[in-house]
C-alpha positions as CSV (number, residue, x, y, z in Angstrom):
1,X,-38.9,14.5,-24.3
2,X,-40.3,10.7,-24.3
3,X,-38.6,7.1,-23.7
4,X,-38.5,4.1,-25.5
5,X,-41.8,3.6,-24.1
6,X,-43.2,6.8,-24.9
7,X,-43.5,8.0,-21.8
8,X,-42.2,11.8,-20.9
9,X,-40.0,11.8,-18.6
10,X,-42.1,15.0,-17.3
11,X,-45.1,12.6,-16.7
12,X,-43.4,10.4,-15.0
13,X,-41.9,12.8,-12.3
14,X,-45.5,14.6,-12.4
15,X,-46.9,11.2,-11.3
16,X,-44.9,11.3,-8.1
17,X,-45.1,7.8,-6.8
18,X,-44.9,6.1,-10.1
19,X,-41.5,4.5,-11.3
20,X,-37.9,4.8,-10.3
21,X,-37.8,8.4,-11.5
22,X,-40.8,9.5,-9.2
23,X,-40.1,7.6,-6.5
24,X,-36.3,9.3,-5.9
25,X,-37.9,12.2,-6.7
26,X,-40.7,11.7,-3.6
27,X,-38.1,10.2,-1.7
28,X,-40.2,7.1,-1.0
29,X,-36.6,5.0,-0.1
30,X,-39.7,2.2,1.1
31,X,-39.9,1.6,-3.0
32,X,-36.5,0.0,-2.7
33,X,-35.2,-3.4,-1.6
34,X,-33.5,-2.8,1.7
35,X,-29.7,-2.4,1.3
36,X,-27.4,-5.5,2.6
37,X,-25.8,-5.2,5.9
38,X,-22.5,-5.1,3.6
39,X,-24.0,-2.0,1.9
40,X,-25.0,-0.4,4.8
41,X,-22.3,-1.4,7.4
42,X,-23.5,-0.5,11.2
43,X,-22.4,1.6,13.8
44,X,-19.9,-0.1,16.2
45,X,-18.4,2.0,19.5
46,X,-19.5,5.5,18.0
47,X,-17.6,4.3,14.3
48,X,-19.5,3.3,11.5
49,X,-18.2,-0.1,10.3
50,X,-18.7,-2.2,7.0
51,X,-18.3,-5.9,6.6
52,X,-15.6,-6.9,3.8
53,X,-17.4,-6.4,0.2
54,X,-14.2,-8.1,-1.5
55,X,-13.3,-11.6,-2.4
56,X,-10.8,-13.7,-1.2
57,X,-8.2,-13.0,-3.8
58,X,-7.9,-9.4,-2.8
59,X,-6.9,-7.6,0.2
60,X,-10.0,-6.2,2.2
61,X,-10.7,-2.5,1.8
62,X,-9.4,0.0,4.8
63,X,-12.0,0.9,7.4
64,X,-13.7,4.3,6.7
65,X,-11.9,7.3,8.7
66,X,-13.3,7.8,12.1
67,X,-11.7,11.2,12.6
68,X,-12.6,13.1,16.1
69,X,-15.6,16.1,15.8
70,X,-13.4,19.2,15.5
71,X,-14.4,20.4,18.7
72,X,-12.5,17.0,20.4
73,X,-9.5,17.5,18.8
74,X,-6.0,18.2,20.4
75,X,-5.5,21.8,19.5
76,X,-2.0,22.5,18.7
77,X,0.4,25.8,18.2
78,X,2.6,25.5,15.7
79,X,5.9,27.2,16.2
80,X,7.8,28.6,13.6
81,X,6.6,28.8,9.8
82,X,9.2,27.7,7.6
83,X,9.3,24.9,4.9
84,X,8.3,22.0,6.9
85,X,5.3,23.6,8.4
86,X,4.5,25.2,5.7
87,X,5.2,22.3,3.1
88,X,4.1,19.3,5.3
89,X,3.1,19.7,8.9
90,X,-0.2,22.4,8.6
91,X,-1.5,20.4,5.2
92,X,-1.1,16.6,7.3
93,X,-3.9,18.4,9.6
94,X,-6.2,17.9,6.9
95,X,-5.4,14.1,7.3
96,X,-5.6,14.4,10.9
97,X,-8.3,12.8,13.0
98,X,-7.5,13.5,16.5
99,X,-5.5,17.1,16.2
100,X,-6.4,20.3,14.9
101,X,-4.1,23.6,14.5
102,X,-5.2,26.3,16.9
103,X,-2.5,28.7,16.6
104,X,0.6,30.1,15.5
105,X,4.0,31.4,16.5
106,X,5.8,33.4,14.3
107,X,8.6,36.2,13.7
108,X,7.0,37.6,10.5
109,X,3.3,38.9,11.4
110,X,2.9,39.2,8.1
111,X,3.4,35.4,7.7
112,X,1.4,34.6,10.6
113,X,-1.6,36.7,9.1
114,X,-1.3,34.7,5.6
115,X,-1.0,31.5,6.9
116,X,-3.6,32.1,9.7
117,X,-6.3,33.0,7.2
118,X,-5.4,30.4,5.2
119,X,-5.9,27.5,8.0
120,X,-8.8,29.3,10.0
121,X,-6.9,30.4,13.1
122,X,-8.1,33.5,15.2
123,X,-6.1,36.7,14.8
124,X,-5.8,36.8,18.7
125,X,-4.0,33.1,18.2
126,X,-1.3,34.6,16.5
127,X,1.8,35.1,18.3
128,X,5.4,36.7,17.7
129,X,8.2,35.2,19.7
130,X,8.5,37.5,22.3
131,X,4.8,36.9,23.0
132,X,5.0,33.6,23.5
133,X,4.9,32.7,26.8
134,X,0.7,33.9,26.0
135,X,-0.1,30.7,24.8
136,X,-0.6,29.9,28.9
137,X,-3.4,31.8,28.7
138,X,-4.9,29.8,25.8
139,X,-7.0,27.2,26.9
140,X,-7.3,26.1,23.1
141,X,-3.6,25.3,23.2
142,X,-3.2,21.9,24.8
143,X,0.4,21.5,22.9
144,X,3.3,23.1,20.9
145,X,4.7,21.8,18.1
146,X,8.2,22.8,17.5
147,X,9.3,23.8,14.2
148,X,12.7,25.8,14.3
149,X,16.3,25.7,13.6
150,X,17.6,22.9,16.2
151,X,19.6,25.5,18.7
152,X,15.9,27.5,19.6
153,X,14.3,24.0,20.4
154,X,15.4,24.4,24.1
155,X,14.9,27.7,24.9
156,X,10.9,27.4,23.4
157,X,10.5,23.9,25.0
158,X,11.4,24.8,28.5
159,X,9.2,27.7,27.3
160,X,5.9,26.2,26.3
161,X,6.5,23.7,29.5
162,X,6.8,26.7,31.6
163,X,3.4,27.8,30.0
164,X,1.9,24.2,30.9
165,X,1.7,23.3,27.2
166,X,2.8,19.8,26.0
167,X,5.2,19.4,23.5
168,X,5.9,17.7,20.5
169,X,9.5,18.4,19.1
170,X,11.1,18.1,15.6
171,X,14.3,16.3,15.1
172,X,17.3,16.3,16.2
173,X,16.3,17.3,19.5
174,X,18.5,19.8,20.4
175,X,22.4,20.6,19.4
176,X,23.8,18.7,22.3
177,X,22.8,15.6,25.0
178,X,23.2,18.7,27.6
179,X,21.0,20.4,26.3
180,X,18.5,17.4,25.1
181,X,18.5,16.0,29.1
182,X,17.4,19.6,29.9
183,X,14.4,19.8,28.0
184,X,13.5,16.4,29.0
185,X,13.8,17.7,32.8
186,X,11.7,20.8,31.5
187,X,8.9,19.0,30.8
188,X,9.1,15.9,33.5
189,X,9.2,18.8,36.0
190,X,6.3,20.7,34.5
191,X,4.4,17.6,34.3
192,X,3.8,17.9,30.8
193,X,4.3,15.2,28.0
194,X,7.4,15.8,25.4
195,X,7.3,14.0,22.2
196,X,10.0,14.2,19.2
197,X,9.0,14.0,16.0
198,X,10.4,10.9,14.8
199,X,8.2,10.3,12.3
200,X,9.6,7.1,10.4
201,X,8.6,5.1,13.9
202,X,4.9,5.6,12.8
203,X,5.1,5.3,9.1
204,X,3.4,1.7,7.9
205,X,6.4,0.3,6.1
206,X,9.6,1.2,8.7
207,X,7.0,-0.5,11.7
208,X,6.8,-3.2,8.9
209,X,9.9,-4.3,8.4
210,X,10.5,-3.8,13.0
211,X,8.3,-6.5,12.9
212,X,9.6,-8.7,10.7
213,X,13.2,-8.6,12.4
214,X,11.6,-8.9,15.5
215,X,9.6,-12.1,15.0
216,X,12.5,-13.5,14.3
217,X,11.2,-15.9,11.2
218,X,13.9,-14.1,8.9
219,X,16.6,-15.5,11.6
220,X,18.8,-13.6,13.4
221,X,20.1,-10.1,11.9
222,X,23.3,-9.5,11.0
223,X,24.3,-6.4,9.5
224,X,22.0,-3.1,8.6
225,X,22.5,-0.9,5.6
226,X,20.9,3.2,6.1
227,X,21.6,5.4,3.6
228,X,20.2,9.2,3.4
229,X,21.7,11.3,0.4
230,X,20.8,14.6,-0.6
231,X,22.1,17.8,-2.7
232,X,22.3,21.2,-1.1
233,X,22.0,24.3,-2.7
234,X,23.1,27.8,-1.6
235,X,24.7,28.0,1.3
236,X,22.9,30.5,2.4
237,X,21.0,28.1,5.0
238,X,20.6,27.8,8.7
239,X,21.5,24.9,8.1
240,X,24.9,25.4,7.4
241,X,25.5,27.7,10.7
242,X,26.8,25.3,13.6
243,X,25.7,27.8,16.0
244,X,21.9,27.0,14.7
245,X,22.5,23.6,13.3
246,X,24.8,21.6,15.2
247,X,26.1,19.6,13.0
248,X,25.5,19.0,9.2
249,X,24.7,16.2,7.3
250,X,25.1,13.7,10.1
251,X,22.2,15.5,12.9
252,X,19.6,16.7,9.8
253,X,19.6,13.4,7.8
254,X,22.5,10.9,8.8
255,X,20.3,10.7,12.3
256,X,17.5,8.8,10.1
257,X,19.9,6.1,9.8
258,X,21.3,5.8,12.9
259,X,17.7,6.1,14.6
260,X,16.9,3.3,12.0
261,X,19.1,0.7,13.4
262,X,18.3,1.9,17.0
263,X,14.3,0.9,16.0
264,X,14.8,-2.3,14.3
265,X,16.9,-3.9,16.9
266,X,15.6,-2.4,19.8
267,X,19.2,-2.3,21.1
268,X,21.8,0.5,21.8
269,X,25.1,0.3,20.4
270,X,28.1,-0.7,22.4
271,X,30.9,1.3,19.7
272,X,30.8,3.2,16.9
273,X,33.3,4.6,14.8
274,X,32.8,7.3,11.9
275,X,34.7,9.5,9.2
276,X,34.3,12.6,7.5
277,X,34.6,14.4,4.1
278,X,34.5,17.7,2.9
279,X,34.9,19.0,-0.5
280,X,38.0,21.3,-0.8
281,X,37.3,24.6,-1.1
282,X,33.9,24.7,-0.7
283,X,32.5,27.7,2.0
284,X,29.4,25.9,2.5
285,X,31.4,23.3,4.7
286,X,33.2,25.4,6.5
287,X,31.4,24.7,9.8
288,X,29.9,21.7,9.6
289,X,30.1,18.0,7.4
290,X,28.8,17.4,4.4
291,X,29.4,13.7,4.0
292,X,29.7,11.1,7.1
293,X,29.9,7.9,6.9
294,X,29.9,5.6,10.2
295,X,28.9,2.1,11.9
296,X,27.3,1.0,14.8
297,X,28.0,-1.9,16.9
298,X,25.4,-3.6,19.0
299,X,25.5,-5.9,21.8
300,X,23.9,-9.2,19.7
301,X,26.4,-8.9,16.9
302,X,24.8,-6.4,14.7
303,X,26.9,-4.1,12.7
304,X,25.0,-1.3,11.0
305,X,26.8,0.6,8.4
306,X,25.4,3.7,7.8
307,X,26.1,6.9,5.4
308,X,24.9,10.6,4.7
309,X,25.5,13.4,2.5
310,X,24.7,16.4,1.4
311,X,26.6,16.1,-1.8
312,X,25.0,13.2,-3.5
313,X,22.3,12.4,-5.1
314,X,18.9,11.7,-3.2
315,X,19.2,7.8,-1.6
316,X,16.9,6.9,1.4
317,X,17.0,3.4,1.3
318,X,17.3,0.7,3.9
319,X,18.4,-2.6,3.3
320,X,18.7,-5.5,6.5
321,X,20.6,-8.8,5.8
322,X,19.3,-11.8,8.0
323,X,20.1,-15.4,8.0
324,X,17.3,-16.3,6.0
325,X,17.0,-13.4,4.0
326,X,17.2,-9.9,3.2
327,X,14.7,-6.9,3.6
328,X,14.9,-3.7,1.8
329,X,12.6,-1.0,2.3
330,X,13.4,2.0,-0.5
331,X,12.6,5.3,0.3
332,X,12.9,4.6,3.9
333,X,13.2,7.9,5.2
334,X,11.3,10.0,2.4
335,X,8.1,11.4,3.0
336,X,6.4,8.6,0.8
337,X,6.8,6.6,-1.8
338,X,8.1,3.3,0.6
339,X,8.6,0.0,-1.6
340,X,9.2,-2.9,0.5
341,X,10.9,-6.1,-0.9
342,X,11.2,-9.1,0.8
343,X,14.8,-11.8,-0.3
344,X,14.5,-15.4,0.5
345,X,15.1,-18.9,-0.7
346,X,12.1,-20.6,-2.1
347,X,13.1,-24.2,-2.9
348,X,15.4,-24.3,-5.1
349,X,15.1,-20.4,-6.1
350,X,15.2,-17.2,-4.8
351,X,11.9,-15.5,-4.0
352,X,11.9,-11.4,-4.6
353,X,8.6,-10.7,-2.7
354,X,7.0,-7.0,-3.0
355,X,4.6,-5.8,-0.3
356,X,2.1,-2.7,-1.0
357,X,1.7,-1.6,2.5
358,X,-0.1,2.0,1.1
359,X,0.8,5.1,2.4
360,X,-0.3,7.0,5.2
361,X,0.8,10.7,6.2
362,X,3.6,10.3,8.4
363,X,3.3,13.9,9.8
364,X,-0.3,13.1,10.5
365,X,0.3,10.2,12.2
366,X,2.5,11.5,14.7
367,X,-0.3,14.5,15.2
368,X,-2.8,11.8,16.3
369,X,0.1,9.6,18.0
370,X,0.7,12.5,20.0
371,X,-3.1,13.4,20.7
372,X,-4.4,10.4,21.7
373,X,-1.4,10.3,24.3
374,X,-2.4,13.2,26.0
375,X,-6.4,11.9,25.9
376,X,-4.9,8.6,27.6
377,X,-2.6,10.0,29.4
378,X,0.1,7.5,27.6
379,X,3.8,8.2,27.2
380,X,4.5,8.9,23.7
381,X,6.7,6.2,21.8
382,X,9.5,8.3,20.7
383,X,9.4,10.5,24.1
384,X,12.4,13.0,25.0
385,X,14.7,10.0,26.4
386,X,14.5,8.9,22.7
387,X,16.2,11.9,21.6
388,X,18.7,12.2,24.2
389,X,19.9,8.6,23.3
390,X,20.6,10.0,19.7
391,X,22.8,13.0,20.8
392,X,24.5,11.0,23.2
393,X,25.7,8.8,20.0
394,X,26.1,11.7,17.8
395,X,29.0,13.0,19.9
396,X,30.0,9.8,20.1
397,X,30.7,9.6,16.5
398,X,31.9,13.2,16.3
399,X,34.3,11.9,19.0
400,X,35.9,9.2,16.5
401,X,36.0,11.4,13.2
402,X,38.2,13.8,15.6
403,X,40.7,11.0,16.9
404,X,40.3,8.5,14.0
405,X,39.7,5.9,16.6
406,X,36.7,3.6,17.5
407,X,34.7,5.0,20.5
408,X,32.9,2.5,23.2
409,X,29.9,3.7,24.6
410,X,28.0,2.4,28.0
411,X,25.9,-0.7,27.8
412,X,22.5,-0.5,28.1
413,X,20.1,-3.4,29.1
414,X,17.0,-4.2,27.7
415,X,14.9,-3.5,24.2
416,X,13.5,-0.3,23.6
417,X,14.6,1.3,26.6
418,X,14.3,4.7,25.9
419,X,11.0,4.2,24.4
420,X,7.3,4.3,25.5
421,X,4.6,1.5,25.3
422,X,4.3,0.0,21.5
423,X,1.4,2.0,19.3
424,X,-1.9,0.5,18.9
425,X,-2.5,0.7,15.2
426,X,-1.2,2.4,12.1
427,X,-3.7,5.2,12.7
């Protein structure tokens, strides 16, 4: 087969040297004009960097990942295999850069074998329950993540501190602030880090909007909006057990709301006050609520007004009203999907701003958040004090839907007090 020119393309890679064809084919690269340092990009503290190659107009393009060698990474046992890990928490490892899973805890061995084939983990890894307390002699294991119905979190907390194991915890906590102070003491004893897994404090567009109402240019804040709806199915869910759940709408999804306000202001409220409603006749809610709705005073002024369900249709939107404008971020709480809008006067008209913040992989962020803690030997963000806050408020609020009454709770000084040292970067 010839060119335009006549020229078999045969010949030409026959020739070796000659012409573009020939010379990839060689591999003579000293045929080429050297490539820009824009093109190429240099290696800057063991990461390989690249000037901006966009114009002014449009946002620069993210830095490449820089994701730990395999061998660096935290590695991580991952307790319990239901929908969450299954769904979200083992997949956000691929998007990981400074964790890695390592093993598993399981009551089916069946599931365990599946799952542990599927990620790469050693058979010997594997662990049921009762064998639990093994993982001490896994060297591979630096932490535990907690993935089970909220009553167990305690008992395999004080368990994998016991084992020297770090801990990061899903939310809620626990089932109580008795229990949630324990676990805390667990690990403070063992001398082991405990995280919990609040994962919208590392997500790009909550930390967003944090910083807009703390810089203040919005003017002061004066009432918060948190909704988190959602529509349950059978009722044949741990989640509708109080023994196992603690609580129902208000501890699974209402507590993204009320963690919400606690994040943006940086304050703790001074009163809250809450009601609850049940559908008649309905067995699912025979323990615990299926809608709450409840506000939250803070020490500034702020009111948040804040609702949950798990009879409505999904909602997970945030909306803040300052004096100079309004911010609403929808899909605050979802796993993605975060639109953030931005109210304000402009002249004589109102401005509607949008921001595209992207989206990042909140479960993977909290994997490295958590992982380059224990390399630094940092305090997480959202450590165990975090959580004990939040029961301490939920029973608070349960307090009031009992006696109908507003309930005043102790004031604490300070921003941010039962948090760690601000994150670095998005991740």
């Amino acid at each position: 087969m010839t060119d335009e020119t006549g020229v078999s393309r045969r010949g030409v890679i026959a020739a070796g040297g000659v012409g573009l064809v020939g010379a990839t084919i060689a591999g003579s690269a000293a045929a080429y004009t050297p490539p820009s340092p824009v093109d190429a990009g240099a290696v800057k503290s063991g990461k390989v960097e690249f000037p901006n190659w966009r114009g002014d107009a449009d946002k620069p393009s993210a830095p490449p990942p820089a994701p730990e060698a395999p061998a660096k990474r935290v590695g991580f046992a991952i307790v319990g295999l239901g929908r969450l890990a299954l769904e979200e928490i083992l997949p956000a490892f691929g998007e990981a850069k400074k964790a890695r899973p390592v093993a598993l805890v399981s009551g089916s061995p069946d599931k365990a074998r599946v799952v542990g084939e599927q990620y790469g983990i050693k058979p010997e890894a594997l662990y049921d329950y009762a064998s639990f307390d093994r993982i001490a002699d896994n060297p591979e294991i630096e932490a535990v993540y907690i993935v089970l119905p909220n009553a167990m979190h305690r008992e395999f907390v004080e368990r994998a501190a016991k084992a020297g194991k770090h801990v990061l915890c899903e939310k809620p906590m626990a089932t109580s602030s008795v229990d949630a102070r324990a676990m805390t003491k667990a690990c403070a004893d063992a001398k082991v880090q405990l995280m919990i897994a609040y994962r919208c404090q590392y997500e790009p567009n909550n930390r967003a909007v944090q910083k807009l109402v703390r810089d203040g240019a919005m003017g002061a804040v004066k009432i918060v909006e948190a909704t988190n709806t959602q529509v349950m199915g059978t009722g044949d869910q741990w989640r509708f057990r109080k023994e196992l759940a603690g609580g129902g709408a208000l501890p699974d999804i209402g507590l993204y709301c009320l963690n919400a306000a606690r994040f943006l202001t940086g304050e703790e409220p001074t009163e809250v006050f809450a009601r609850i409603r049940n559908p008649k006749d309905d067995p699912r809610y025979r323990e615990v609520e299926e809608t709450i709705a409840f506000t939250l005073v803070f020490p500034s002024g702020v009111i948040a007004n804040c609702s949950s369900s798990y009879g409505a249709h999904e909602n997970k939107d945030l909306r803040v009203h300052l004096e100079k404008g309004t911010i609403d971020l929808e899909r605050a709480f979802a796993y993605e999907g975060q639109e953030l809008k931005l109210s304000r006067r402009d002249g004589t008209a109102e401005s509607i701003e949008t921001k595209r913040l992207g989206q990042k992989n909140q479960f993977a962020l909290e994997l490295d958040h958590m992982a380059e803690c224990l390399r630094e030997g940092r305090r997480p963000r959202t450590p165990g004090e975090e959580g004990v806050q939040d029961h301490v408020i939920m029973e608070a609020l349960y307090e009031s839907t009992r006696s109908g009454a507003p309930v005043t709770l102790s004031a604490v000084s300070g921003l941010d007090s039962t948090r760690g040292p601000a994150l670095k970067s998005d991740g």
